[in-house]
N, C-alpha and C positions, 0 to 999 in steps of 0.2 A: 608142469612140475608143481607139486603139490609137499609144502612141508609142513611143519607144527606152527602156533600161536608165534609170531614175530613179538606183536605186544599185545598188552592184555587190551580189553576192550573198553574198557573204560576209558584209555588212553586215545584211542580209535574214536568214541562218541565224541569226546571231546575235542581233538582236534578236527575233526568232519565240522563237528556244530560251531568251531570258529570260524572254520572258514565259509560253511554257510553263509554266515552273517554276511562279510566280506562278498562272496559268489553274489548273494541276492539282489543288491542295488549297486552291480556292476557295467549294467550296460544301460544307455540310456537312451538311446532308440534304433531298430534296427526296421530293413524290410526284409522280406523272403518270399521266396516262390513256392507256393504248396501244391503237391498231389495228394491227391487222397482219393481211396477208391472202398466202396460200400459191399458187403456182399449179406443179401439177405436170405435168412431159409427158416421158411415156417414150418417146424420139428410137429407141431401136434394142436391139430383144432377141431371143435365140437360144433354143434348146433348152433351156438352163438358167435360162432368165428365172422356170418355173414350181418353183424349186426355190430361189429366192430367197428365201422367207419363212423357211426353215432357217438364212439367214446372220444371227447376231445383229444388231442393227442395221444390218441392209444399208444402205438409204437409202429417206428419204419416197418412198412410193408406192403407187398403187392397180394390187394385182396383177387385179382383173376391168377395168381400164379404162386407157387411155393417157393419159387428163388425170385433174386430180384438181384439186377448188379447197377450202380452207378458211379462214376467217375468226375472227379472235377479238380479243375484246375483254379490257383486263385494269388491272388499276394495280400501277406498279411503284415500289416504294418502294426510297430510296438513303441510308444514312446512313453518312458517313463514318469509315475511309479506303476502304473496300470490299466493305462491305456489302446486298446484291441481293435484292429478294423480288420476285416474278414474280404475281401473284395472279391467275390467271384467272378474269375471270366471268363470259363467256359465248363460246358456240361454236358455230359451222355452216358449212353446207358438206357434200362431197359425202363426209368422211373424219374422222368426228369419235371411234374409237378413241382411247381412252387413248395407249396406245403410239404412237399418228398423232402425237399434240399434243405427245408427249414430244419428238418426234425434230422438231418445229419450232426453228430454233435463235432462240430469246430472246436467248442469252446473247451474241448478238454488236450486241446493244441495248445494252449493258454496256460498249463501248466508250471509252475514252476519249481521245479524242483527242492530249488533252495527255500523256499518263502515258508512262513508259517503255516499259513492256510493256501486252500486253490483259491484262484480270485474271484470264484462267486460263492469263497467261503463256507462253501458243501462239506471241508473235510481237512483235518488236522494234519499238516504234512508233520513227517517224523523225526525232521532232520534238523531241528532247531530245541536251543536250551528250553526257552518256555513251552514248547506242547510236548519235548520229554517224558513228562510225568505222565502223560496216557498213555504211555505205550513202556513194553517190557524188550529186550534187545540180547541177541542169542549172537557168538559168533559163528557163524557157519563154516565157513571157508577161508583159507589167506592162499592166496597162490600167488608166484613169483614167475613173470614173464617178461621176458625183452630187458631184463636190468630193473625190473620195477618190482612192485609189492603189492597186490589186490586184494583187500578185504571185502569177503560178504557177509552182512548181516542182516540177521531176520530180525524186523519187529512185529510185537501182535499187540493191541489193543488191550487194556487192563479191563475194562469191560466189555459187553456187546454196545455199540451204539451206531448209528448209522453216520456220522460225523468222524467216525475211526476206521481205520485200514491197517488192512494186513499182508505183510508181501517181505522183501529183499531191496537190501539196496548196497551198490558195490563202489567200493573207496578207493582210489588211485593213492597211495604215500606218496608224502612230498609234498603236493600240491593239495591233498585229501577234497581234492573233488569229486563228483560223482558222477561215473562212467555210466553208469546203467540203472535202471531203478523201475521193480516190479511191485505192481501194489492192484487187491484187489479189495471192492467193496460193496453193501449192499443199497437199495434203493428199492422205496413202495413197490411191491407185485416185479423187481429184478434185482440182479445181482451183475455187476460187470467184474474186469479187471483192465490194465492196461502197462503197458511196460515201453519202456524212454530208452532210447539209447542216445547219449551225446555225444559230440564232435571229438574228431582227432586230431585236427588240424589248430593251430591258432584263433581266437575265440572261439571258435563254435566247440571248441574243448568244454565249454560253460553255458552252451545253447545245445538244447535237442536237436536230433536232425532226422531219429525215424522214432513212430509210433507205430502199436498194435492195442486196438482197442476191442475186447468181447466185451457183447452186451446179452443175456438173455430174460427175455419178459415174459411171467408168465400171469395171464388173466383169464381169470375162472374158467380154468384148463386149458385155454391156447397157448401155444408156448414156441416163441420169436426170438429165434438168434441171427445177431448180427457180428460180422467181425469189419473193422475199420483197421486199412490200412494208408501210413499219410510219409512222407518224405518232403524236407526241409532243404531248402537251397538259399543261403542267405545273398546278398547282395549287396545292403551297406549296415555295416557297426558302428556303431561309435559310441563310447564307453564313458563313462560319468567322471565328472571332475570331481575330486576328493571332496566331499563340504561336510559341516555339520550337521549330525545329526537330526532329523526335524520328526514331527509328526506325522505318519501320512493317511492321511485321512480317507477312507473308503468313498468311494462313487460310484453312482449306477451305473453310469455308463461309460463303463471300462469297456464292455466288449460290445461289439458292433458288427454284424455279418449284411453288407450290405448288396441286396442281392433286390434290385426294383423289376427285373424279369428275367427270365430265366435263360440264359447265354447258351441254348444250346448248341452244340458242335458234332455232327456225327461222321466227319469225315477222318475216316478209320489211318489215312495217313498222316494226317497230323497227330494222332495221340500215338502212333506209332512212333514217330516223332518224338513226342513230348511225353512219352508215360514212364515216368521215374523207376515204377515197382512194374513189374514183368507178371501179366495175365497168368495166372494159374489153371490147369485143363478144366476143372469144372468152371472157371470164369467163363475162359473161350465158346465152351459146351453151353453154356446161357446166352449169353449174346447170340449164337449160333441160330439157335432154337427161336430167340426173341424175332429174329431177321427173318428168317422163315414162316414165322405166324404172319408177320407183317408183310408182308409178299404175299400171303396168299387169300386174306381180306380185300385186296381189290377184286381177285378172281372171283372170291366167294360172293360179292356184290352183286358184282356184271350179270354172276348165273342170276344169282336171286332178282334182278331187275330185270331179266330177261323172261324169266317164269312169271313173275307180276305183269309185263306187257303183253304175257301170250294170253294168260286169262283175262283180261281187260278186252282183247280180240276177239277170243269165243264169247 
């Protein structure tokens, strides 16, 4: 059900951006159970596509293959003001290298909605008094469901810069917390986006609980999209005692993905089991495919070491 402007927008920015404040240094340490599941597809490569493992961190991807899917499981501990541990413990899929899992980005699980910046400071969130002024603010939408009142508003960036985002973010009244929140932005040689949706339940109302992140890279004409998909299951909250205000001063290392080898797990009933987000048929249709080549590398061996023994006899 959809009707006119309830109230103007300014009234809207404003009471969001208090309660931001209030949302952001809420919770004071939580764990949670992650999934997250990778899907790669190399769109367009040239000559130099086989020369691409020389570029340090180029971007996720399987250079024998144009998909590639990975899956992993992990718990990620948070304790406040911005403190990240990433613990992976299990992994499969068709690309389960170190350096694979490395170049998964976690770290935009780390998100927070409410905060000025992301925590590794890449980018102006939009949802606070002070980085206001870089960005301009449209209201799109009020819709009224379930006895409630939903605002969306667009903001876009006052200039181009890579440190700014442009996207939608939606307002619960009342509470004017943020239900959902889409934002896209650029980076050297790519462009992502990624979109939050937060809890319905008690706290996790003020914690994410699913992601969807596009990434597309494009270098000197290859051109590598990925889509990430991750799902939040919390475990213990516990929320900050009232205090004064303090300073809080930025550290390296806030985020931490600790991953000393690589946990692989290929037994198809347990992520059966345990796989939060439901395989998509082109998922299925890769693993499928993956299973099959792999099957049929021993045969392919056996022959070839059978034809190398026969000529060794003549």
């Amino acid at each position: 059900m959809f009707s006119q402007t309830a109230i103007p927008l300014d009234t809207v920015l404003k009471r969001s951006m208090s309660a931001a404040e209030k949302y952001n240094g809420l919770v004071e340490n939580y764990t949670a159970d992650v999934y997250m599941r990778t899907y790669v597809e190399t769109l367009k490569k040239n000559f130099l596509f086989k020369y691409t493992h020389l570029v340090p961190r180029f971007v996720l991807h399987d250079p024998k293959s144009d998909e590639a899917l990975i899956e992993t499981l992990s718990t990620l501990s948070f304790t406040y003001p911005n403190n990240y541990l990433q613990d992976i413990k299990n992994v499969t899929g068709t690309l389960t290298g170190k350096k694979d899992i490395d170049m998964i980005p976690f770290y935009l699980l780390n998100i927070n909605v409410y905060g000025e910046t992301t925590n590794t400071e890449s980018f102006f969130m939009p949802v606070r008094f002070s980085t206001a002024r870089y960005y301009t603010y449209h209201l799109r939408q009020t819709q009224f469901e379930n006895n409630k009142t939903y605002y969306t508003v667009e903001f876009n960036p006052i200039y181009s810069n890579q440190k700014l985002l442009k996207g939608h973010f939606v307002i619960e009244s009342g509470t004017w917390r943020i239900v959902h929140f889409s934002a896209e932005g650029v980076e050297s040689f790519s462009n992502f986006s990624f979109e939050i949706t937060m809890g319905n339940t008690w706290i996790t109302n003020y914690l994410p609980v699913h992601f969807v992140i596009y990434h597309t890279a494009n270098y000197l004409g290859n051109v590598v999209a990925s889509r990430h998909l991750a799902s939040m299951n919390y475990n213990d909250v516990t929320l900050r005692v009232k205090e004064k205000k303090e300073k809080i001063l930025n550290i390296s290392d806030f985020f931490r993905v600790r991953l000393d080898s690589v946990p692989v797990n290929n037994d198809s009933a347990f992520w059966a089991r345990n796989r939060a987000i439901p395989l998509q048929a082109r998922e299925v249709e890769v693993i499928r495919n993956f299973k099959k080549t792999n099957q049929l590398k021993p045969v392919e061996k056996k022959i070839d070491n059978s034809l190398q023994n026969g000529k060794r006899v003549q």
